[in-house]
Structure formats: structure tokens, C-alpha cells
C-alpha positions in Angstrom: -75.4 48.6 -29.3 -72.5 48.5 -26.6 -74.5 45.9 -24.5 -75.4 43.8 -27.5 -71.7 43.6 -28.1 -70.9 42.8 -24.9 -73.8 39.9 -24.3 -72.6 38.3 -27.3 -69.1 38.3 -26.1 -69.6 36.7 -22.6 -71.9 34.0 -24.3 -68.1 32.5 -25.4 -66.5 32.9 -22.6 -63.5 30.2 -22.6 -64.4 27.9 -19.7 -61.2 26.4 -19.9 -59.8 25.2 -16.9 -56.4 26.7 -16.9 -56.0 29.7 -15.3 -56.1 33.1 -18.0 -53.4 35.3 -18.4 -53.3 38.5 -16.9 -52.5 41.9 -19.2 -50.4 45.2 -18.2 -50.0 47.5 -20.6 -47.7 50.4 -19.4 -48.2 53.4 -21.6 -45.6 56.2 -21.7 -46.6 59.7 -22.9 -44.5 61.4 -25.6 -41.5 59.0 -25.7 -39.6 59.1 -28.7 -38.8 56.2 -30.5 -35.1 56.0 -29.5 -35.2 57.2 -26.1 -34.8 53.8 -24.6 -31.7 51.1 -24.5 -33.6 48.6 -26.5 -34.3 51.2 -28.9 -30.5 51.9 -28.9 -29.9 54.8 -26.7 -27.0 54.3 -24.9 -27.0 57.7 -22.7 -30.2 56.8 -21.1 -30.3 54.0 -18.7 -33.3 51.7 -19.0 -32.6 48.3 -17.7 -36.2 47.0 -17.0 -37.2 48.2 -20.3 -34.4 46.6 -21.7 -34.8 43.1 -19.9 -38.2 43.2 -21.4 -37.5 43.5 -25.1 -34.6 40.7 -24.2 -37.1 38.5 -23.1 -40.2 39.2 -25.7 -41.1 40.5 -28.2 -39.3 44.1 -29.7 -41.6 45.9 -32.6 -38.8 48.2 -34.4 -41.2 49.4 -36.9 -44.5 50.5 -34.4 -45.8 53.7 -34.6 -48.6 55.4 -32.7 -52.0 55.5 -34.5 -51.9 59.4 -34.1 -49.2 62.0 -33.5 -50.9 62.9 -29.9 -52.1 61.9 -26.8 -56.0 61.6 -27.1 -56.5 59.8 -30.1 -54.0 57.3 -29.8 -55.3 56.3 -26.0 -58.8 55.8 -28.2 -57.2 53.7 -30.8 -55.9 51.6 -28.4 -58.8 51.3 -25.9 -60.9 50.9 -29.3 -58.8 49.1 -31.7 -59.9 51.4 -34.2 -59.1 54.0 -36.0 -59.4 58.0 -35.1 -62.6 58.5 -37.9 -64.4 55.6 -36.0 -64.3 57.1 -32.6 -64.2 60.7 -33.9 -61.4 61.9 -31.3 -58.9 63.4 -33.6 -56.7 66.1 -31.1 -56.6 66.9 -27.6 -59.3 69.5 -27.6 -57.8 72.8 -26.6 -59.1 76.0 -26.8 -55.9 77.3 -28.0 -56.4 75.1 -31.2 -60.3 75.1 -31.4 -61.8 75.4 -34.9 -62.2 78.9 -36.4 -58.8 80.4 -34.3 -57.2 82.6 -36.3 -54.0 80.9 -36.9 -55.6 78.1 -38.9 -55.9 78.4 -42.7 -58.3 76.1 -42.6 -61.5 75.2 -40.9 -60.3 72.3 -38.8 -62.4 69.4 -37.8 -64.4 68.8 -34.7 -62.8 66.5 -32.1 -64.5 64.5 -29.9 -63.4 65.3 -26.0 -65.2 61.9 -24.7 -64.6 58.4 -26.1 -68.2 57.4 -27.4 -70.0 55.3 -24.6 -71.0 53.2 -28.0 -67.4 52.5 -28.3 -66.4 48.7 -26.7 -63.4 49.0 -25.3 -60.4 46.6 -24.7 -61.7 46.8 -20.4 -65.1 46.5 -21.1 -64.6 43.3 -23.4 -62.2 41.6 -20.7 -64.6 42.5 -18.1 -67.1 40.6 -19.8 -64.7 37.7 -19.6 -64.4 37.7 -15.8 -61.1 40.0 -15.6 -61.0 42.5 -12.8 -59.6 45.9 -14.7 -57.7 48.8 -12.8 -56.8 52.1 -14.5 -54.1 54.2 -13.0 -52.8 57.7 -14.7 -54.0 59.3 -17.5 -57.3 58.9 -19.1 -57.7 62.3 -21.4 -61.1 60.9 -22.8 -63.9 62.5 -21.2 -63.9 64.5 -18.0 -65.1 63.7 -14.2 -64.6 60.6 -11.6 -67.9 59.4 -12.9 -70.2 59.1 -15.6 -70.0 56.8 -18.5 -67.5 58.7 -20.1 -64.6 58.3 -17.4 -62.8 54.9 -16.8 -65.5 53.9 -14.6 -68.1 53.7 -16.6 -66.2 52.4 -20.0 -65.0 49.2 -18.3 -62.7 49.8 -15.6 -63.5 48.6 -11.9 -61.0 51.2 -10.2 -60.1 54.4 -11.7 -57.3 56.0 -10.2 -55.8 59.4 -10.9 -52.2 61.5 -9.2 -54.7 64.3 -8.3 -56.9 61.8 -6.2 -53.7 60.9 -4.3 -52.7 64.7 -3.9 -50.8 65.8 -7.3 -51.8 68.7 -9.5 -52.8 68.0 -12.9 -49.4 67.2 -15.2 -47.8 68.0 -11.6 -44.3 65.8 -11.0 -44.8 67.0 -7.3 -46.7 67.6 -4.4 -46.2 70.3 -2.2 -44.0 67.8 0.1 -41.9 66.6 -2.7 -43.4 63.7 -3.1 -42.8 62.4 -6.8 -46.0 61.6 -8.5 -45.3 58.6 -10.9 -43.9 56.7 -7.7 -47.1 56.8 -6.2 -49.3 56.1 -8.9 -47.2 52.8 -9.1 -47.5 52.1 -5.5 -51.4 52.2 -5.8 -51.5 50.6 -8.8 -49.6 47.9 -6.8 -51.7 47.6 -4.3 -54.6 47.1 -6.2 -52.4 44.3 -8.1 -52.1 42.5 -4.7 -56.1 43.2 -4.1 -57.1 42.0 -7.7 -54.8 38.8 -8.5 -56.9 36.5 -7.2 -59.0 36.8 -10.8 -57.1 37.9 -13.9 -56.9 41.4 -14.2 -55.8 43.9 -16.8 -54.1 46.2 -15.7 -53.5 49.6 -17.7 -50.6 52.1 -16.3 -51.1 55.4 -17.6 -47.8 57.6 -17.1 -47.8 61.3 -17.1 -43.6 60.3 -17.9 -42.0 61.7 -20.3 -44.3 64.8 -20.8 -42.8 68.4 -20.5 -41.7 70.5 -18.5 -40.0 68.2 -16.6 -39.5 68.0 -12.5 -36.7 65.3 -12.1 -35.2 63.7 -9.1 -32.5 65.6 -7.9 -30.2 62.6 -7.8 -31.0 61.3 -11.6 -31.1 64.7 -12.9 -27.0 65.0 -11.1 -26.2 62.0 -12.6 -27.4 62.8 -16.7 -25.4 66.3 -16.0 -21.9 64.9 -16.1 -22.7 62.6 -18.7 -21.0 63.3 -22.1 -23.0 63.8 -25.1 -26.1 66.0 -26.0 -28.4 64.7 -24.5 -30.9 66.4 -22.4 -30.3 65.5 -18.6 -33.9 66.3 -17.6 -35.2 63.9 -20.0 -32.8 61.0 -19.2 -33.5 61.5 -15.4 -37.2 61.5 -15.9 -37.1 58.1 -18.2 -34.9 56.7 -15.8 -37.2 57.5 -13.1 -40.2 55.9 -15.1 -37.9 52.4 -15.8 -37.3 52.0 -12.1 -41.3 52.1 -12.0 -41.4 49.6 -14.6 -38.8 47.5 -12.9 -41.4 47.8 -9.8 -44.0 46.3 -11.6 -42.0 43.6 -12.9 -40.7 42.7 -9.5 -44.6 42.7 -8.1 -46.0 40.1 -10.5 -42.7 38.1 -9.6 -43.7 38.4 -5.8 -46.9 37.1 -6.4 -46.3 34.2 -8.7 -47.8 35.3 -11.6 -45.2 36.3 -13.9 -45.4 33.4 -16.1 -48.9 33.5 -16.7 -49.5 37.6 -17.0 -48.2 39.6 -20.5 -46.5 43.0 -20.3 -46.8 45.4 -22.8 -45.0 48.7 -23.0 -45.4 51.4 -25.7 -45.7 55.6 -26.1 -48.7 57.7 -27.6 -46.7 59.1 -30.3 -43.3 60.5 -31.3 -40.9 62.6 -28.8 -39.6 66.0 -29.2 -38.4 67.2 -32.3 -34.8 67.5 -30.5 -34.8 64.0 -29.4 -36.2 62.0 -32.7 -33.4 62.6 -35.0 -32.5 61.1 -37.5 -36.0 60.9 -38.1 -38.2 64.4 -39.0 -41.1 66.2 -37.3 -42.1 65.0 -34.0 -45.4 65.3 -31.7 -48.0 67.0 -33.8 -46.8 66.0 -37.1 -47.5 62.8 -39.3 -43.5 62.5 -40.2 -42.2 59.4 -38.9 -40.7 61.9 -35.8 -43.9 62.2 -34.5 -45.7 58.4 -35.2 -42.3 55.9 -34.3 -42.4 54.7 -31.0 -40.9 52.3 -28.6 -43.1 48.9 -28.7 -42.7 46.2 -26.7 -44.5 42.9 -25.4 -43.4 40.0 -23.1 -45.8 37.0 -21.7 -46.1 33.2 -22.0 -45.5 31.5 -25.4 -43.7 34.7 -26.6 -40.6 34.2 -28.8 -37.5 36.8 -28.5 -36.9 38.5 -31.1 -36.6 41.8 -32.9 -39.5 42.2 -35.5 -39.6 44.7 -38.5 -43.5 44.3 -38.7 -45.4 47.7 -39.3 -47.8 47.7 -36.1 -50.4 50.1 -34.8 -51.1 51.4 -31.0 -54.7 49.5 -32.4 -53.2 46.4 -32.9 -52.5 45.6 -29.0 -56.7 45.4 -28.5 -57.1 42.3 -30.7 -53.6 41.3 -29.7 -54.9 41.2 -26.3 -58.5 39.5 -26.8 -56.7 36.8 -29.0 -54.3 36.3 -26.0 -56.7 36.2 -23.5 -58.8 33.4 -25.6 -61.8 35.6 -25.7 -64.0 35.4 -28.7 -62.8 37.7 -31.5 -64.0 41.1 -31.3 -66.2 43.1 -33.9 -65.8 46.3 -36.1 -61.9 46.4 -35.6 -59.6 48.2 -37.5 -56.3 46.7 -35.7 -55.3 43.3 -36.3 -53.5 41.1 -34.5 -50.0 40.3 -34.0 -50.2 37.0 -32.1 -48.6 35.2 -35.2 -45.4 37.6 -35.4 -45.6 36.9 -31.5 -45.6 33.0 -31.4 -43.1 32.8 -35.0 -45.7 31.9 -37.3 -45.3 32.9 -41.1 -46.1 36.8 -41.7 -49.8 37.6 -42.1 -50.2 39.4 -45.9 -48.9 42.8 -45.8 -51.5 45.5 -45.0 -51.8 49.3 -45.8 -51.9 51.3 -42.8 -53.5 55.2 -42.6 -53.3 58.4 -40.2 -55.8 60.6 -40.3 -55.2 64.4 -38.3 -57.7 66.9 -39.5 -56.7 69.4 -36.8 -53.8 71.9 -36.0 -51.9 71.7 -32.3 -49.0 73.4 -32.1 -46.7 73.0 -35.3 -48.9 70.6 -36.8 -51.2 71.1 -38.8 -54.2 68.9 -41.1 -53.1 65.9 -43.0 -53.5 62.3 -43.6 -50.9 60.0 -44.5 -50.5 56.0 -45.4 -48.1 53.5 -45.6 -47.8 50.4 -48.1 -44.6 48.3 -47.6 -41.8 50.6 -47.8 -43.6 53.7 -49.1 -45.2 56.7 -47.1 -48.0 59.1 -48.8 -48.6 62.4 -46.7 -51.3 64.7 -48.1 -51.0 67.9 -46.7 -54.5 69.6 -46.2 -53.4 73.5 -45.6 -51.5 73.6 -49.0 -52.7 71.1 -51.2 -49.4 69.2 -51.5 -48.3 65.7 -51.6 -45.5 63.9 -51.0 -44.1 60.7 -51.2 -41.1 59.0 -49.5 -39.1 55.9 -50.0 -38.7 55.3 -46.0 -36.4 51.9 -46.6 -33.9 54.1 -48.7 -34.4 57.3 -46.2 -36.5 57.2 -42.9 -35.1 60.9 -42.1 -38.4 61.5 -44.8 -36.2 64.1 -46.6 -36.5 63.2 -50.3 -39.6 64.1 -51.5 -40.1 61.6 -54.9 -44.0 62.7 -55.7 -42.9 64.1 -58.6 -40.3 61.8 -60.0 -42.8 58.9 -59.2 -45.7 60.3 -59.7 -46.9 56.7 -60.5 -46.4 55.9 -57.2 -47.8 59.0 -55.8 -51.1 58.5 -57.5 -51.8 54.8 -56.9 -50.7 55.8 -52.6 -53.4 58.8 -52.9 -56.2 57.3 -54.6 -55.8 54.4 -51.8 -55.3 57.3 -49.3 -59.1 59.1 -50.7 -60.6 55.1 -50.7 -60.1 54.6 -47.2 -60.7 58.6 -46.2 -64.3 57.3 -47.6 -64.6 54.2 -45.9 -63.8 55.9 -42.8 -65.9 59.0 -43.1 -62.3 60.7 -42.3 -63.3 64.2 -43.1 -60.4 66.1 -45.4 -60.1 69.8 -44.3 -60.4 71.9 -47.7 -62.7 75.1 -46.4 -60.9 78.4 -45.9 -61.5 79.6 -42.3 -62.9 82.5 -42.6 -61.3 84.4 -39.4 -57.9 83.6 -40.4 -55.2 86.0 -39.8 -52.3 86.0 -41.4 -50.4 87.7 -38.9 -52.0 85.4 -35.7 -50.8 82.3 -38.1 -47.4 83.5 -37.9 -47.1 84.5 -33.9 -48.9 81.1 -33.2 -46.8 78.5 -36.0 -50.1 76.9 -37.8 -47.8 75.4 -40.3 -47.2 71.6 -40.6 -43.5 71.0 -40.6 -41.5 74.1 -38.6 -38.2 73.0 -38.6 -35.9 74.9 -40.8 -35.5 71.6 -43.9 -37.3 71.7 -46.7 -38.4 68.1 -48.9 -35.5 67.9 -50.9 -36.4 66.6 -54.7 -33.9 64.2 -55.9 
């Protein structure tokens, strides 16, 4: 089916004289939403990530199509969402199915990205782009095999423990720090590749925990005033001076003005770092969904917009961009018109599906229409409803004083759970132990606030 796709796609290849735009997409792993300048932190210096929501497009409303790493790196390879592609979690043997900390019987996660999916390299590599993938892949093991980057559209795969560096590793054993080289290769192959357009897709291991700063950032965030955590500021930091490399490469070569940059997280930060907002990683509160979002290229207007977007959205973003042909069986849609000022494009529900537990997390699915939020909590049967224009910290729970509301948002929420084959988690797991549950935290929401009821 994958090579159907593909023919069809290269038999409208834009023969257009003018040259095509290259694509970077830089993706950050577990930054919070606010953990940037343009976001407005103002402990944390980020001025390349700054210059870039100055001079494109800033999305203050994007959230990650999944509250971890794996699934949200397949929704955006995929455009699609998590039911489609079937990778729900980071598979984990501490969270498999069955453990005795979950309440539930927990879905199966895909480990591997289907080889039937298309994704966003394969259908620019159909369209003459060279494609490089340095960092993080997380969707199917090995160098090679059609389930690595290789061999679902990538020309050059390129990971830190190719180039010496332990898995998750900051360091090597000389000291060398890990996301400075993975830039440096990925430059290089920049300088090899630019001859065609390429796409390039930067991977960070930045901002995961625990984190190994440089000694000099890490000095710096110590004598800074304010709560902040002087790890994390160091190690963003670190990553914007990377950023600002990249930036200063495509200038070098002359293709600035013809290449877009893209820059957004997998999902929420820490639940120390997302405040006001509640939950974080793991969870489908806004805490663990908001991220930082932003896009800069030719024919890009500046501005701020309040538009609800998708880590799905940048794949048809990107083939529209490019002038491809539109791609098939998307679930993302794209923002070109927000980009380029053009009236809104009708407002659109948009759903979360995670039928798994990892760490404090646990199974749910959630939607959004306009300014309302459904979650339906799997474990304990609840639902609850939240107003997030009146209160994004998510802490008034108005399901039963609008329990209108409530039942329209969930009977749309059971409509697409359908549509989607999303599977909702409602058998008992039969080696649950109460005791194990409590030792390991199955529950959704572990910080100490309750939904208050108005």
C-alpha cells in the first residue's frame, strides 16, 4: 500500500522551475510550554528561539498530539493520530500490560512505526528532497531494517551513540557534550546535501532528565534569582546555542530565505516547571499536551496566533509548503492559511487518545471543541469538563453543573473513539495489586489538588 502511495505522489511532482524550499524541523524532548523567552520565560535565556518566533510564525495554543515521546514523533512523521499508527506509549517493561500496578488492562503499544505508514520523509523523498535524520528516533529498533529511519524515508540516519555517546548520555567519557555534536554532523551533512532540497529533522535528547549541564551554564542559572531550576535553564540554553548554529549554517550557505524552520517539543515539561497549568508528561491535562510551537520560512507573516494546532498538523503543513501533491489518509490539517494571514479555516474538534499507564499517568482520552476540554478517565469511570478560556490551570471541574455540555463533548469523544478504532480500557486486570499500585503511582493525576466543583 506504502508504494502505491508513494507512486501516486511522485506522478505530481511540481516541475516548477524555481528552486523548492528546504524543511528543518528541530524537535525538543519534554520542553514545557513556557520554558522559552518567546513563551515568556524570562529566567531562561533563549535568544535564537526567540529571534525565530520574532520573525515567523508563534502557535500560543499547540499542544503535542500525545503526553510522551513515541507517539507524538509518530503523529508527526504520520500526520495522524495515535489509533492510526497504533503507537500509544513508549513501551517499557516497567509499564507493560498486566503489571500489577494497573487497574486496568492497558492497551498494546506498537514499538515500531508501521512500514505501511507514509511518512512526512518518505513523501518528500518522493519529491526529489535529500532527507537527514539526526537524534532520536524511538520508533523501532536497529541501524537497519524498515523500521529504523533508514528504511521509512530517511537517506542518513544518525544517532549520539554512532558518534560515541551512551544512550540518553549528555557525555562521553572525554567530556565531550553530546547535543553539540549531533549538531555538528547534522551540519555537515547540511553542507553535503544543499545542493537538492533537503529536510532535515533534528532530533534532540535536550531537555530530558537527569540532566548533565555545562559547567559554565549550569554557574551561571545558580546565581540567578528566582525558582527556577538551574540544571534545566543551562541545558535549554545549551540547546538554543545549537539552534542558533543551525540558523547561522543555512545563512552561510545562502539558503535561509528559501528553507522553513520549525521548532516544537513532544509534550508537556515537568510538573514543577508547567505551572500555572496542571499535570505534566504522562498526563492529558494541558501540563502535559502545551508546548512551545514555532515556524519561520518564506511568505510567513509574524505574528502571534491563538490557533489550536497538533504536532500532526506540521506533515500537511509541510507537503503544502513544499508544493507536493496533497497527501492521503491524514488526520492533521494544515496551517498554511494561519501562516500566510488568510481568514481562519472552520474550527475543528481535536482528540487524545492514551490507553496506557507510564508513570503518573494513567488511561484516558480527552477532546477539545473551541474553548472546552472533555477528559474521560478510564481507571475510575469519571469525566470532567473544563472551561480552559475562563481557567487553563484545568482546576474547576463543571461536568456536573453543565452536564449539557459534558454529554454533547463525550458522545463526540465515543464518535471519533469509533472512527478511530481507539480502544477504551474498561477490563479489570486481573494481577492487580493494590499495594504494587500504590509503591508504583498508577493513578492519573498525583499531585496533591483535587477538581474543584464550582
Amino acid at each position: 500500500m506504502k508504494g502505491v502511495v508513494l507512486c501516486l505522489m511522485s506522478l505530481f511532482v511540481c516541475k516548477a522551475a524555481e528552486v523548492r524550499p528546504n524543511f528543518v524541523i528541530i524537535l525538543a524532548d519534554d520542553m514545557g510550554w513556557n520554558d522559552a523567552g518567546f513563551t515568556g520565560n524570562r529566567a531562561i535565556e533563549t535568544p535564537n528561539l526567540d529571534r525565530l518566533a520574532r520573525e515567523g510564525v508563534e502557535f500560543t495554543e499547540a499542544c503535542a498530539s500525545a503526553p510522551n515521546c513515541a507517539p507524538t514523533r509518530a503523529c508527526l512523521l504520520t500526520g495522524q493520530y495515535p489509533p492510526r499508527h497504533g503507537i500509544y506509549t513508549v513501551v517499557d517493561e516497567r509499564h507493560a500490560p498486566g503489571s500489577p500496578h494497573h487497574k486496568l488492562l492497558a492497551a498494546e503499544s506498537r514499538e515500531a512505526l508501521p512500514t505501511e505508514s507514509v511518512t512526512l520523509a518518505e513523501a518528500l523523498r518522493a519529491e526529489g528532497y535529500a532527507t537527514g535524520m539526526f537524534g532520536m528516533w524511538n520508533l523501532g529498533r536497529g541501524r537497519s531494517g524498515p523500521t529504523t529511519p533508514t528504511g521509512q524515508g530517511f537517506d542518513v540516519f544518525l544517532e549520539p551513540k554512532q558518534i560515541g555517546f551512551e544512550k540518553d548520555a549528555y557525555r562521553n567519557a572525554k567530556g565531550a557534550y553530546a547535543p553539540d555534536a549531533l549538531t555538528d554532523a547534522a551540519l555537515q551533512w547540511i553542507d553535503s546535501a544543499h545542493s537538492k532540497p533537503f529536510f532535515l529533522y533534528l532530533a534532540f535528547h535536550d531537555v530530558h532528565e537527569p540532566f548533565d549541564p555545562k559547567p559554565e551554564l549550569l554557574e551561571k542559572y545558580r546565581h540567578r534569582n528566582g525558582q527556577i531550576d538551574p540544571a534545566l535553564a543551562a541545558t535549554v540554553e545549551a540547546m538554543d546555542a545549537n539552534i542558533g548554529s543551525v540558523l547561522a549554517s543555512l545563512e552561510r550557505l545562502g539558503v535561509q530565505d528559501h528553507t522553513y524552520v520549525i521548532f516544537t517539543s513532544d509534550n508537556g515539561g515537568s510538573r514543577r516547571t508547567v505551572a500555572p497549568l496542571r499535570g505534566g508528561k504522562g498526563t492529558l491535562y494541558q501540563g502535559g499536551l502545551r508546548v512551545p510551537a514555532v515556524i519561520r520560512g518564506p511568505g510567513i507573516r509574524t505574528a502571534k496566533s491563538d490557533q489550536v494546532m497538533l504536532s500532526m498538523d506540521w506533515f500537511p503543513t509541510v507537503i503544502e509548503l513544499s508544493g507536493s501533491a496533497a497527501a492521503k489518509n491524514l488526520d492533521g490539517r494544515s496551517l498554511v492559511p494561519v501562516l500566510r494571514g488568510a481568514p481562519p479555516p472552520d474550527p475543528r474538534d481535536t482528540f487524545w487518545h492514551f490507553p496506557c499507564y507510564i508513570g503518573g499517568g494513567g488511561p484516558c482520552s480527552a477532546m477539545r471543541s473551541g474553548q472546552w476540554k472533555l477528559i474521560e478517565q478510564f481507571e475510575s469511570g469519571r469525566v470532567e469538563l473544563y472551561d480552559l478560556s475562563k481557567d487553563p490551570g484545568e482546576n474547576h471541574d463543571l461536568s456536573s453543573s453543565d452536564a449539557k455540555k459534558t454529554a454533547e463533548l463525550l458522545a463526540k469523544l465515543h464518535v471519533w473513539q469509533d472512527a478511530t478504532h481507539a480502544p477504551r480500557i474498561t477490563q479489570p486486570n486481573p494481577a492487580y495489586d493494590p499495594s504494587a499500585a500504590e509503591t508504583k503511582g498508577g493513578r492519573q493525576d498525583r499531585d496533591s489538588r483535587k477538581p474543584k466543583k464550582p
